[in-house]
Phi, psi and omega in degrees: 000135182246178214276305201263025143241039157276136182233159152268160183327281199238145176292147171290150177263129184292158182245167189303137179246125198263149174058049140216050159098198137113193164330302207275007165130168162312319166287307187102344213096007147308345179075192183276222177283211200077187177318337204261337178244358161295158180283135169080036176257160193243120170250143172276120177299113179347302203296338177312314176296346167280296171305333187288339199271291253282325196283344184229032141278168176297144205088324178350042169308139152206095175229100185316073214298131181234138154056033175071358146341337218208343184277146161287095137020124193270149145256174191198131202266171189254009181274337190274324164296321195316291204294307198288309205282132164272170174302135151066020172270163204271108161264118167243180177272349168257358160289337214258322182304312176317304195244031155077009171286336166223158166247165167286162168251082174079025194087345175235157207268091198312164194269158182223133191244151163258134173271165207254015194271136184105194180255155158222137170253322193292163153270078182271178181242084228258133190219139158066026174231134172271143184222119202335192165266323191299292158342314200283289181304333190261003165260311191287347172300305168313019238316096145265214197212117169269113162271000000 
């Protein structure tokens, strides 16, 4: 047997062309009528009717946070100051950045509020930061100073 006399086995079975009629019935497999069993028909994907909805469910925002106006204010305990900061060094939100106590947010550098939680002995100097009542008493014992 050589190569140009191999044949196959079995003839190939042609395939079925379904919704024209024929054996399977009047529908074809197709189910009854309507849209679905017509020939060429085009259905609209559902989800378009969910985005088209979506802007006048309840919550809805789409108001563009500019420049962290709108970010929740980081907090920073004053036992964590206690630990990075020396006497009479500067606390700021770029101070706080330098040495890894906050990240940055989407790129802009976030509001920082200080909390009363630990002790302070040092007299630090607080800037561009809002800071608790709690907080408030326990810098001035230490005397720093809030700008």
């Amino acid at each position: 047997m050589q190569l140009h006399e191999i044949r196959p086995i079995h003839k190939l079975k042609k395939k079925k062309r379904v919704g024209r009629g024929g054996k399977k019935g009047s529908s074809s497999g197709k189910g009854m009528r309507g849209q679905k069993s017509r020939s060429g028909r085009r259905m609209r994907p559902v989800i378009r009717d969910v985005i088209k909805r979506y802007p006048k469910l309840r919550g809805y925002r789409f108001k563009p946070q500019k420049f962290g106006l709108r970010l929740k204010a980081i907090t920073v305990n004053l036992e964590t100051l206690e630990k990075k900061f020396a006497a009479e060094e500067q606390v700021s939100p770029k101070t706080l950045l330098e040495k890894r106590i906050i990240s940055k947010i989407k790129g802009v550098i976030p509001n920082i509020k200080i909390l009363g939680k630990g002790e302070i002995t040092k007299p630090l100097i607080f800037e561009n930061c809002r800071v608790s009542e709690s907080a408030k008493k326990k810098i001035e014992k230490a005397k720093g100073t809030i700008k």
